[in-house]
C-alpha positions in Angstrom: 0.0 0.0 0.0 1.5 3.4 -1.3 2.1 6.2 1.2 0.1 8.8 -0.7 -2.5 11.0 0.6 -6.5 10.6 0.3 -8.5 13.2 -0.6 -12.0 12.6 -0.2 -14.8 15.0 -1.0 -17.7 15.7 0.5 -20.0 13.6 -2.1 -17.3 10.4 -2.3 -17.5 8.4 -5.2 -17.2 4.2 -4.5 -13.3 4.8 -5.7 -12.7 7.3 -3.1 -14.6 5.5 -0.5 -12.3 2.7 -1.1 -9.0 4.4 -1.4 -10.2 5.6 2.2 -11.4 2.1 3.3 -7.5 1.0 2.4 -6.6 3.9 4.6 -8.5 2.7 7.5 -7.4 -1.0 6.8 -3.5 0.4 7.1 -4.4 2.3 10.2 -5.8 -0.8 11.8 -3.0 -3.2 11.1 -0.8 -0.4 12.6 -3.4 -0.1 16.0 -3.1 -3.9 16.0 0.8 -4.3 15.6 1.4 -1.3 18.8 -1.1 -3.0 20.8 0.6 -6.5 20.5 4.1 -4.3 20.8 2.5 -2.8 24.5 1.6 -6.0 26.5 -1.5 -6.1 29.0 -0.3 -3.6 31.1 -3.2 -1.8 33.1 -3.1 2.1 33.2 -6.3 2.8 35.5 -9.8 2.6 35.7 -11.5 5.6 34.3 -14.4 7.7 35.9 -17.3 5.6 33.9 -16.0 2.1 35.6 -13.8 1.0 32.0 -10.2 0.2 32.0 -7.9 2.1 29.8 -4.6 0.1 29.1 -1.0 1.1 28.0 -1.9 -0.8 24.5 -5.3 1.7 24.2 -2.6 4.6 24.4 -0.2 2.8 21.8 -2.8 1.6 19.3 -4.0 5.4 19.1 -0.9 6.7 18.5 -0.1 4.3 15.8 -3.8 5.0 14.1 -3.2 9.0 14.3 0.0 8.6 12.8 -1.4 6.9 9.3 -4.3 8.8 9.3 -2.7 12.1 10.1 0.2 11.3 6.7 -3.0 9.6 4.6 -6.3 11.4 5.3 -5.2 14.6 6.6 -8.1 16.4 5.8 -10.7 14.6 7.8 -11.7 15.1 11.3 -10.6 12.5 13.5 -12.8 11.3 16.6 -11.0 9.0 18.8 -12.2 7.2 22.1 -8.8 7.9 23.9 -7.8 11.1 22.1 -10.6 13.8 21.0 -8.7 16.3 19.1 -9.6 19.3 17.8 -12.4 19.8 16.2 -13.9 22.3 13.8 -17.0 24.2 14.0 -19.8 22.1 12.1 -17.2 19.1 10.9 -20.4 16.7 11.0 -21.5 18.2 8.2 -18.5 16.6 6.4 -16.9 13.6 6.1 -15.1 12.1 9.4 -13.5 9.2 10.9 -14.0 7.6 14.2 -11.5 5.2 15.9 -12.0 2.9 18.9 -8.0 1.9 19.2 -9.2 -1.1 21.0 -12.8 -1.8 21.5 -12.9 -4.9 24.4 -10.0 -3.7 26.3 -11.3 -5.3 29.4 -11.4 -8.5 27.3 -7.6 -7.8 26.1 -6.4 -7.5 29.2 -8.1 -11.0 30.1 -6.5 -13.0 27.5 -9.9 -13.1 25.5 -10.5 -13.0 21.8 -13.5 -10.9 21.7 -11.5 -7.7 20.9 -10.6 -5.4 17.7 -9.6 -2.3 16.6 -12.4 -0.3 15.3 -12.7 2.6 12.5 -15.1 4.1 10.5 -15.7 6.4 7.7 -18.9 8.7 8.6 -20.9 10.9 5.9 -24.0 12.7 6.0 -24.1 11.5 9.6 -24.2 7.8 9.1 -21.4 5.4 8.8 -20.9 4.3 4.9 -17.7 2.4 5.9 -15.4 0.3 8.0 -12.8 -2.1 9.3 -12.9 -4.0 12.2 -9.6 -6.1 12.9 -9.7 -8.7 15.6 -5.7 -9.9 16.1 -6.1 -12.5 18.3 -8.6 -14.1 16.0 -6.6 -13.1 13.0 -9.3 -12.1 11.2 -10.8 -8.6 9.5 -13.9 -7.2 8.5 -14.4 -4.3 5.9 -17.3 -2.8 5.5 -17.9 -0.8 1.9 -20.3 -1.4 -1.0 -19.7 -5.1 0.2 -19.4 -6.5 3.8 -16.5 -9.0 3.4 -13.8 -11.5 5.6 -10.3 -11.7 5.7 -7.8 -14.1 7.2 -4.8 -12.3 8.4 -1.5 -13.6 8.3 1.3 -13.2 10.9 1.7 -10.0 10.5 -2.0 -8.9 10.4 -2.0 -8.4 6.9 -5.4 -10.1 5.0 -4.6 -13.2 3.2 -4.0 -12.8 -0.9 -7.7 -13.0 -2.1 -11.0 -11.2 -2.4 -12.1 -12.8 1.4 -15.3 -14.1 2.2 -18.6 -12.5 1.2 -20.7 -11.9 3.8 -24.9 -11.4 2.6 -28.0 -11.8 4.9 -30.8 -13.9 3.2 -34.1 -15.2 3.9 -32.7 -17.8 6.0 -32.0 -15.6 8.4 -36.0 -14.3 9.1 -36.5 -15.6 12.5 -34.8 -14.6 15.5 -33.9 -17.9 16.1 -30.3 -16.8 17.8 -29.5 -14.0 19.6 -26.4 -12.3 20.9 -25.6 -10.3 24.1 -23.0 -8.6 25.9 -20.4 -11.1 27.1 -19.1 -8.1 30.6 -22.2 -6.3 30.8 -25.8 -8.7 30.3 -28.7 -6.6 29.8 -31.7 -8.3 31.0 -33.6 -6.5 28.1 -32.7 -9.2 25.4 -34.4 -11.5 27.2 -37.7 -9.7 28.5 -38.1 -9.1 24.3 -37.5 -12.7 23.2 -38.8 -14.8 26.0 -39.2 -18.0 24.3 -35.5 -18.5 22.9 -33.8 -20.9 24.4 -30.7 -20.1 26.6 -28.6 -22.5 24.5 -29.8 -20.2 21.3 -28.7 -16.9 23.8 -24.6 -16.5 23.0 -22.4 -14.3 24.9 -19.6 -12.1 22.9 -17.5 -9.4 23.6 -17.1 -6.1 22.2 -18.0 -5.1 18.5 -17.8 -8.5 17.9 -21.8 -9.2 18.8 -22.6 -6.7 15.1 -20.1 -8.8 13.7 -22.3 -11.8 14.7 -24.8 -10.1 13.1 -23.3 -10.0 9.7 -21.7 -13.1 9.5 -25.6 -14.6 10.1 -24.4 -16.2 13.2 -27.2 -14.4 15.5 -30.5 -13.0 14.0 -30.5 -10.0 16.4 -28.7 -8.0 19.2 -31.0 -5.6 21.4 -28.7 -3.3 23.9 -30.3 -0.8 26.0 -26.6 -0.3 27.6 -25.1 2.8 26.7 -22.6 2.7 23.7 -20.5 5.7 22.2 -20.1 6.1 18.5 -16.6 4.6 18.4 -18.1 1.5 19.7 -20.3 0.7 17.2 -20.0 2.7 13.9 -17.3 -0.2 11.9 -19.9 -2.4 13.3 -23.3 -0.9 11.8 -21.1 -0.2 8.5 -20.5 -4.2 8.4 -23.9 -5.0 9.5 -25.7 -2.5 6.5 -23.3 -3.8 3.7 -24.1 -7.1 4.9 -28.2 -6.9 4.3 -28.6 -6.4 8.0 -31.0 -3.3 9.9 -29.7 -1.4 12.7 -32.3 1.9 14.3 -32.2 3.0 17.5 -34.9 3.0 20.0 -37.2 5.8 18.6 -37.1 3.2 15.6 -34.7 5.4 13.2 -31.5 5.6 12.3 -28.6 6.5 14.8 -26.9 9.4 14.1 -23.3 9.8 14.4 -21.1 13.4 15.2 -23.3 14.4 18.1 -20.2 16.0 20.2 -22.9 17.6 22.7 -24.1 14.5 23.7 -20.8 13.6 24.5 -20.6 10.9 21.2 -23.1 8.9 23.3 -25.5 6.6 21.5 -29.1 5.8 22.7 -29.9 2.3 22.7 -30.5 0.3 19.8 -31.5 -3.2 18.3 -29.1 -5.1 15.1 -30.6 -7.3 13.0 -31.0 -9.8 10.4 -33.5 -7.8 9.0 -35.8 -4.9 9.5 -38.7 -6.9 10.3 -37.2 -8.5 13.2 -36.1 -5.1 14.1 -39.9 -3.8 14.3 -41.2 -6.8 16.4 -38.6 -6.0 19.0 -39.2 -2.6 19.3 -43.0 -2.9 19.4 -42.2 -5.1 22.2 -40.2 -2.4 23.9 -42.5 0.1 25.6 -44.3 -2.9 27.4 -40.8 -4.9 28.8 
């Protein structure tokens, strides 16, 4: 990958999109490589009860670095680094980086985290990359939700990965997903007759990723989430087939710095029907 600078414009064509999907993919291999480089060392606990570790710090710093020499034009919004920003930059194209979304699970020794980064226009994310190191796998999110297997080095494996598409055999909320560190007892008050083996616990973005990859119908959270956390993941979930709306039953809308980037909460899903039946359910839970 050349070390040339992206330009996108406010109206992106698919090529431009891309060019800055590559960026975003370079960015996260770098996140990913500092992370590994930084060990599970523990920083401190911060004020709303999450951990921030040295690797969080060190997969940032990598991530601003690339973005700052390939996309120098764009806003950046980072969980553990809100720069500057401009007057009205939602109304343009911006980035949002979560260095490592699961760092409670990193520090553990678990799987179940990634490094997360988006491409937002118009308020809604139109792409993404997820990258997962421990599970040496990727997900980019564009005109086509695909996985890659990453080598050694984090790199994807030669190929065009695996296509990832929603169909009809995914209509019933037959499997769900939750939050592996912090249950929400909603899931189950709006699907009370799955079965807890059909219930499966997973970390981090990885539950949207479930999503995509059709192996869960639908994720209802009424946790709170900032945008870092999810944006990749409702990229990968759209370009999959999938439907993502927040509880007033529309889309979530990204950029919102006087809410503090804080997301109300929200159901994924297989489809938008599935969607609809949760959230009529909602009100009487």
């Amino acid at each position: 990958m050349n070390a040339t600078r992206v330009v996108p414009s406010a109206d992106a064509s698919a090529d431009q999109r891309q060019a800055v999907l590559d960026v975003l993919l370079e960015a996260a291999i770098a996140g990913a490589l500092a992370m590994r480089m930084a060990g599970q060392a523990l920083l401190e606990v911060k004020s709303n009860g999450t951990p921030q570790a040295a690797a969080d710090l060190a997969s940032d710093a990598a991530i601003a670095q690339v973005l700052a020499a390939r996309l120098p034009d764009l806003p950046v919004i980072s969980e553990e680094s809100r720069r500057s920003l401009p007057q009205g930059f939602a109304r343009q194209p911006f980035i949002l980086v979560d260095p490592i979304d699961g760092t409670r699970e990193f520090l553990e020794g678990h799987p179940d985290h990634a490094v997360c980064l988006a491409l937002i226009e118009n308020r809604h994310p139109v792409a993404g990359v997820i990258l997962a190191p421990q599970q040496r796998k990727a997900w980019l999110a564009g005109s086509t939700a695909r996985e890659f297997a990453l080598d050694a080095e984090l790199r994807p494996m030669p190929g065009p990965g695996r296509l990832l598409r929603l169909t009809s055999q995914h209509l019933d909320p037959e499997t769900m997903v939750t939050s592996r560190s912090r249950p929400d007892p909603l899931s189950r008050r709006l699907f009370p007759d799955l079965a807890d083996s059909n219930i499966h616990r997973v970390g981090a973005i990885l539950k949207l990723v479930a999503i995509a990859r059709g192996d869960a119908c639908v994720f209802p959270t009424s946790n709170p989430s900032s945008e870092w956390d999810i944006a990749a993941g409702e990229a990968l979930v759209l370009a999959a087939g999938g439907t993502m709306l927040g509880r007033n039953g529309k889309r979530l809308v990204y950029g919102r710095r006087r809410r503090d980037f804080i997301h109300e909460p929200y159901i994924a899903a297989a489809n938008r029907k599935m969607v609809r039946k949760a959230l009529a359910q909602w009100p009487i839970c």
